[in-house]
NUTOR-851197 format. One record per residue (C-alpha): residue number from 0; residue in three letters; x, y, z. Coordinates in nm, 3 decimals, padded with zeros to 5 digits, always signed. Each point is the difference from the previous one (the first is absolute). Example, Ala and Ser with C-alpha at 12.3 -4.5 7.8 and 13.67 -1.06 7.14 Angstrom:
% NUTOR-851197
+-----+--------+---------+---------+---------+
: num : residu :      c1 :      c2 :      c3 :
+-----+--------+---------+---------+---------+
:   0 :    ALA : +01.230 : -00.450 : +00.780 :
:   1 :    SER : +00.137 : +00.344 : -00.066 :
+-----+--------+---------+---------+---------+
***
This chain:
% NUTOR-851197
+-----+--------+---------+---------+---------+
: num : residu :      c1 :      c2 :      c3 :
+-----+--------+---------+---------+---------+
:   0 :    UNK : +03.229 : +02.519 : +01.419 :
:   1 :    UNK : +00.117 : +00.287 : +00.187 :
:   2 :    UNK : +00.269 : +00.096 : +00.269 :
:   3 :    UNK : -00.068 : +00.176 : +00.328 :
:   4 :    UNK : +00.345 : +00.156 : +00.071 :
:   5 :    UNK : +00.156 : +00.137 : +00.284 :
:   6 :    UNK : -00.043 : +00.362 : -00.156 :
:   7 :    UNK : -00.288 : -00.034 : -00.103 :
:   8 :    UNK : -00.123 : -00.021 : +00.381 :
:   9 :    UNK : +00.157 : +00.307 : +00.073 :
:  10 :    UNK : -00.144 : +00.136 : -00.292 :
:  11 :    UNK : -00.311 : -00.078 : +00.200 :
:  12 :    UNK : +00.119 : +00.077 : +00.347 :
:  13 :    UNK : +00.056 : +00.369 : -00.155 :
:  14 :    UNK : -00.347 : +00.027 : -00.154 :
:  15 :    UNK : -00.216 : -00.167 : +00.362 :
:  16 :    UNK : +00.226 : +00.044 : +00.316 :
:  17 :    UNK : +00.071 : +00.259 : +00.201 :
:  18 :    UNK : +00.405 : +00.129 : -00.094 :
:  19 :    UNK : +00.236 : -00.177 : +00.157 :
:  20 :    UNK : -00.258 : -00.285 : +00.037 :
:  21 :    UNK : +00.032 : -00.382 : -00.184 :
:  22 :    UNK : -00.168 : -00.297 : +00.004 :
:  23 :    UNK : +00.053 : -00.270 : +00.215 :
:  24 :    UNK : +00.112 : -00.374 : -00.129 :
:  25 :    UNK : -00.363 : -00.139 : +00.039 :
:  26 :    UNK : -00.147 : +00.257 : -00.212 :
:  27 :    UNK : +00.335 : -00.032 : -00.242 :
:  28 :    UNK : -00.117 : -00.336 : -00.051 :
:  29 :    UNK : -00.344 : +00.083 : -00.032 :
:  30 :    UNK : +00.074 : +00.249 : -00.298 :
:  31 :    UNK : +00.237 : -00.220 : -00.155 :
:  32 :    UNK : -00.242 : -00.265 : +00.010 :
:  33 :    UNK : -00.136 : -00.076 : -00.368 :
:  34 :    UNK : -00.268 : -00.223 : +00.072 :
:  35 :    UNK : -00.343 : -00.027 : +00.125 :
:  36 :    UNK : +00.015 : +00.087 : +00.368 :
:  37 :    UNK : -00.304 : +00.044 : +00.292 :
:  38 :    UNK : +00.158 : +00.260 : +00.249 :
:  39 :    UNK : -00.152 : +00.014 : +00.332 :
:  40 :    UNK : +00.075 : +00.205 : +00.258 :
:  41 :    UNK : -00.170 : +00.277 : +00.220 :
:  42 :    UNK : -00.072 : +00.385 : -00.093 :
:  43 :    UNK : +00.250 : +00.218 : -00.029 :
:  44 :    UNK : +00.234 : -00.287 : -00.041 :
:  45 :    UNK : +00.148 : +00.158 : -00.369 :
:  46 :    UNK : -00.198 : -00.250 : -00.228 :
:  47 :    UNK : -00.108 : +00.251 : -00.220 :
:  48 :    UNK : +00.328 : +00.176 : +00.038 :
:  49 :    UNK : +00.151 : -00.299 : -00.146 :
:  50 :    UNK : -00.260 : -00.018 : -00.261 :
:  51 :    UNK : +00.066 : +00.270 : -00.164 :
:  52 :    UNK : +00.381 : -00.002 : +00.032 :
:  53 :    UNK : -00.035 : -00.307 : -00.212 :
:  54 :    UNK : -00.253 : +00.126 : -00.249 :
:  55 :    UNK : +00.201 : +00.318 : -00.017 :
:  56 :    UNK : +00.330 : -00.219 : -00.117 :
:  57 :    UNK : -00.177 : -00.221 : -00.216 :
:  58 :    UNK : -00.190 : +00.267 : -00.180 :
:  59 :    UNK : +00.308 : +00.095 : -00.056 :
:  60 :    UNK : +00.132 : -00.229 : -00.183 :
:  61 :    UNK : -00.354 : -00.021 : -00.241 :
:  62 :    UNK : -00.098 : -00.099 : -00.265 :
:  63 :    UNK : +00.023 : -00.331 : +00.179 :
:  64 :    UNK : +00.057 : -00.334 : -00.264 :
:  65 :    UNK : -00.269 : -00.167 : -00.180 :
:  66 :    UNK : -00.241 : +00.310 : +00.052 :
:  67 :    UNK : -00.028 : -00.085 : +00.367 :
:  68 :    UNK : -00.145 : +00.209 : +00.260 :
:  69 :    UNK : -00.073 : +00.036 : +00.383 :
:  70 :    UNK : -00.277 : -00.050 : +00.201 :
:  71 :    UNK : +00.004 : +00.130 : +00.351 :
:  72 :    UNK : -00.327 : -00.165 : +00.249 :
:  73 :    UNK : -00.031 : +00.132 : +00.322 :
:  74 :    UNK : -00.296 : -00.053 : +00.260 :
:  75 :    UNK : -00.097 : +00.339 : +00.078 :
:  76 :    UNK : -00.050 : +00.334 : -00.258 :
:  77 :    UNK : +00.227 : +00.203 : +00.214 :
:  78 :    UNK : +00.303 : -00.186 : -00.092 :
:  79 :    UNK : -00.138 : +00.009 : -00.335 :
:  80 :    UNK : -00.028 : +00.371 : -00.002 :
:  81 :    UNK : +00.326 : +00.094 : +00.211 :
:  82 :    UNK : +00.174 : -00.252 : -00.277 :
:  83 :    UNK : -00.133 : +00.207 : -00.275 :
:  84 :    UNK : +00.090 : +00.332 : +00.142 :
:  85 :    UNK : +00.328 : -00.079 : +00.129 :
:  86 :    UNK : +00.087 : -00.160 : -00.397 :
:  87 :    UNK : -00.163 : +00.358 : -00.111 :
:  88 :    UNK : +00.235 : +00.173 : +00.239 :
:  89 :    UNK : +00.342 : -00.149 : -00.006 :
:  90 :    UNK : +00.151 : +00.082 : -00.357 :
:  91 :    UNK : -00.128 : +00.235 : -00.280 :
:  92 :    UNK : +00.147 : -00.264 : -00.243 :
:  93 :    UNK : -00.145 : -00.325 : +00.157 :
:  94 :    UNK : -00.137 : -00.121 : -00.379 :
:  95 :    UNK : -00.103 : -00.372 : +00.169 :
:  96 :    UNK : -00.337 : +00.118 : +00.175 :
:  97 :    UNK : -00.201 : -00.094 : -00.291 :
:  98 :    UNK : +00.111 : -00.313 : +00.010 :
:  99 :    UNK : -00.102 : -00.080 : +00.342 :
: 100 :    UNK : -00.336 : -00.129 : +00.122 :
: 101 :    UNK : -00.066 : +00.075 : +00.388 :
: 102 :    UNK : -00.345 : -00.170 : +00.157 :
: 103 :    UNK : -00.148 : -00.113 : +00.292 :
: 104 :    UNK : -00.082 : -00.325 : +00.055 :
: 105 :    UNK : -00.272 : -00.064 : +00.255 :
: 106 :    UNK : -00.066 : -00.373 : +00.094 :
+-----+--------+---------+---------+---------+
***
């Protein structure tokens, strides 16, 4: 099982926010947060912000145990493809993008 640390936030807060910006203690607990989770709230609220602070730490800390993986659903392909740019984007040496799966999921 991993740890989401302190530093490794800021690790993230350095790679997404603006300088001198942090997350708040909603979104801390959000990222810390290691299991399944539906996070509602309205655009431009920093959900995928948040997202990808928390694939950016776990990828991270790949390979994960027991060959496991991550699989990201959102309901609409933007997120899907601002997700995958942003991952592209944010560090040369992120390794972990293989190992995660980003749909849509339309209901």
């Amino acid at each position: 099982m991993i740890e989401i640390t302190q530093e490794d936030i800021q690790y993230a807060e350095t790679l997404l926010l603006p300088e001198g910006n942090t997350f708040n203690g909603e979104r801390r607990n959000i990222i810390k947060c290691l299991e399944t989770k539906d996070i509602k709230a309205c655009p431009g609220s920093g959900k995928t912000t948040t997202l990808l602070a928390k694939l950016a730490i776990i990828t991270k800390k790949l390979p994960l145990d027991y060959n496991n993986g991550l699989c990201v659903l959102t309901h609409t392909n933007v997120a899907i493809n601002e997700i995958k740019t942003k991952l592209g984007l944010m560090d040369r040496s992120f390794s972990g993008i293989q190992t995660i799966v980003v749909q849509s999921s339309h209901l």
